[in-house]
N, C-alpha and C positions, 0 to 999 in steps of 0.2 A: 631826555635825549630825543631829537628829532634824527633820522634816517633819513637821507637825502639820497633819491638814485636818480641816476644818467640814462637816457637812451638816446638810442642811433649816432646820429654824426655828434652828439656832445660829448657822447662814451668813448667814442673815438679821436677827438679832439682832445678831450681831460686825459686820455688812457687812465679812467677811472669808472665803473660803473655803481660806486656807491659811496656816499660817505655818510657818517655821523657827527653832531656836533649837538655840545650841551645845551639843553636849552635854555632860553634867557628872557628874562620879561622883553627886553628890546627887541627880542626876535616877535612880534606879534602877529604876524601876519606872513604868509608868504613872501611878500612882495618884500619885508624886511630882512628877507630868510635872502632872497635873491639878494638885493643888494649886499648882505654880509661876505656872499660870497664873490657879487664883481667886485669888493674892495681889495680882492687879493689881489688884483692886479695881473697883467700881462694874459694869458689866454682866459684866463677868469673873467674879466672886463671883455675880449671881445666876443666870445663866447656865450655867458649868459645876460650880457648886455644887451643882444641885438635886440630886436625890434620881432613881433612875432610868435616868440617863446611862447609855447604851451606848458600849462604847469596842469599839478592834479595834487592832491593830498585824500590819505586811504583810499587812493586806487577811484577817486572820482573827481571827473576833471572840473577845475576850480579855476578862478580869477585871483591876481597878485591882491587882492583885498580880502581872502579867505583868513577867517583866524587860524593862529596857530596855535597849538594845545600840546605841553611834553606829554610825547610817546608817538608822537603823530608818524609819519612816514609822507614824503612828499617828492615826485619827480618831477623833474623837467625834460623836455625835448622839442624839437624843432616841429614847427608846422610841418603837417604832411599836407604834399596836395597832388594832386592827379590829375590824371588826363585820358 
């Protein structure tokens, strides 16, 4: 099982701040994890499609080439930036 959680404006946008899904040799990686979910289409695609997305898996921040391993836990959220 991989754990999937949302923050800030995705959690807001999804009105979801976590999900679960089985996990799958095809899910290898984050970045496969991402795509599984912009294939659901409609705010899914524009949401975690964009350009920018910060991910992280067990709570340390990782790139869409990170492997994925069941049990893992992995979020996404938008770039923060400041001023």
């Amino acid at each position: 099982m991989i754990r999937v959680q949302f923050f800030a404006r995705y959690r807001e946008v999804l009105g979801l701040a976590e999900d679960s899904l089985a996990w799958e040799p095809d899910l290898a990686t984050v970045g496969d994890l991402r795509e599984h979910l912009v294939q659901r289409g409609g705010i899914w695609t524009e949401t975690l499609g964009e350009r920018g997305l910060m991910c992280a898996r067990n709570e340390e921040l990782c790139g869409l080439a990170e492997p994925l391993r069941d049990g893992d836990e992995v979020a996404f959220f938008p770039t923060v930036t400041g001023g």
